[in-house]
N, C-alpha and C positions, 0 to 999 in steps of 0.2 A: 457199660460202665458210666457214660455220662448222661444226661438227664434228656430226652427228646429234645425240651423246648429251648437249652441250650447248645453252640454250637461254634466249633471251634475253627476258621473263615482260613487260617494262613498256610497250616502245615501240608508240603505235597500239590501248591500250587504253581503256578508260572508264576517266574516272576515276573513284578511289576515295575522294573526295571526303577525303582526308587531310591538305590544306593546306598542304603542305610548299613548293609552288612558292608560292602570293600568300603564304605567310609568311618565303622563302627573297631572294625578289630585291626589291630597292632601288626600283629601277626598270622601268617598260614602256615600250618606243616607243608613240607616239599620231600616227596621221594625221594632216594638219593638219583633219579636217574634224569630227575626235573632241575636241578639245582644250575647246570652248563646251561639251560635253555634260555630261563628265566635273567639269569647273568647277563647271558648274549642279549638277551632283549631288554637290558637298563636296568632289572630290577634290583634289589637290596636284599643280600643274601645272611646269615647271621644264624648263631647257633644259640642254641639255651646251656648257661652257664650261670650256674648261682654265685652269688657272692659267696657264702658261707662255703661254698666249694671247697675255694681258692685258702684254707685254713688247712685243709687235707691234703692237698694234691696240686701239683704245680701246673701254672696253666697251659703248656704243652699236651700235658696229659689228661687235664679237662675238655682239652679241645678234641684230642683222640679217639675218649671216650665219647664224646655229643655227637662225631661224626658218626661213630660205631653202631651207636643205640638210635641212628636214623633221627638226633633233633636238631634236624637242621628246619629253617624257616624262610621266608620270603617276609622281610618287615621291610616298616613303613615306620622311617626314623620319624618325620611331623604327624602334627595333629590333621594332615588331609586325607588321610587315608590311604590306601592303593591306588600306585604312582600310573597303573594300569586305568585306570577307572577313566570314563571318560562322558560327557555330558554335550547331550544334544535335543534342542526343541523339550527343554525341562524333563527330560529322560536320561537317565543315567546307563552306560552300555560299557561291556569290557575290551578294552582295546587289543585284549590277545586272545579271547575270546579260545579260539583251536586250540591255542597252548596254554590256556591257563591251567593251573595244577592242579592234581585229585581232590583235594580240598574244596577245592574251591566247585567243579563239577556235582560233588555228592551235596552241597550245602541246600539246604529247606530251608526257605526263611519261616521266621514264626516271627517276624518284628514288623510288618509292614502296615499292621493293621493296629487297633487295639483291641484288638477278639482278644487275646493269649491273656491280655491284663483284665479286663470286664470278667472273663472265663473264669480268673482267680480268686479274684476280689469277692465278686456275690458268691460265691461257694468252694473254696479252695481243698475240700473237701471229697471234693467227685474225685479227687486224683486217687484217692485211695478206693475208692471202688466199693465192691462190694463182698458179704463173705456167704459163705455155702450156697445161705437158703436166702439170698438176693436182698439183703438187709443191705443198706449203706453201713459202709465202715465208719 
């Protein structure tokens, strides 16, 4: 699918302990079975609830439903990211590390480099591949 001479550096490697993801997003999903854990250990627990909800259904019952449908999250009320996150000798490392949540374990960064943007940019193109008889799409 994509060209030899280009080559995509980020996806499926170690990380580079560069913090950009637990300083990048708001929020992580949390299991329901992660939620006690993460509490016990300081973090900031919070459900997803639309405004526009709150015009249908009262918010007991939005709460109900968010628990039900598993959207519960671990946020990070400031702009510093995950309250976990922790920086040493210019390296950034997770402070709960054993317990942080499945989210956070399955996460590939694709942001550490700028392969994924270069990758785009000169040909955003390759993403569509190719069709039967090896033509580019």
């Amino acid at each position: 699918m994509f060209n030899n001479d280009k080559k995509l550096d980020t996806i499926f490697h170690e990380c580079r302990q560069c913090g950009l993801c637990c300083r990048s997003y708001s929020k992580v999903l949390l299991k329901p079975d992660e939620v006690d854990t993460i509490k016990k250990l300081g973090g900031h627990v919070g459900l997803m609830i639309a405004l526009n909800d709150l015009r249908d259904k009262p918010l007991d019952e939005l709460i109900k439903d968010a628990r039900y449908q598993d959207k519960i999250y671990m946020i990070h009320p400031d702009n510093k990211g995950c309250i976990f996150l922790g920086k040493k000798n210019n390296k950034y490392f997770c402070k709960i590390y054993h317990y942080r949540p499945e989210s956070c374990k399955g996460f590939r960064c694709n942001m550490a480099d700028k392969s994924i943007e270069t990758l785009l940019l000169d040909d955003p193109n390759i993403l569509l591949g190719t069709d039967k008889y090896g033509r580019k799409l």
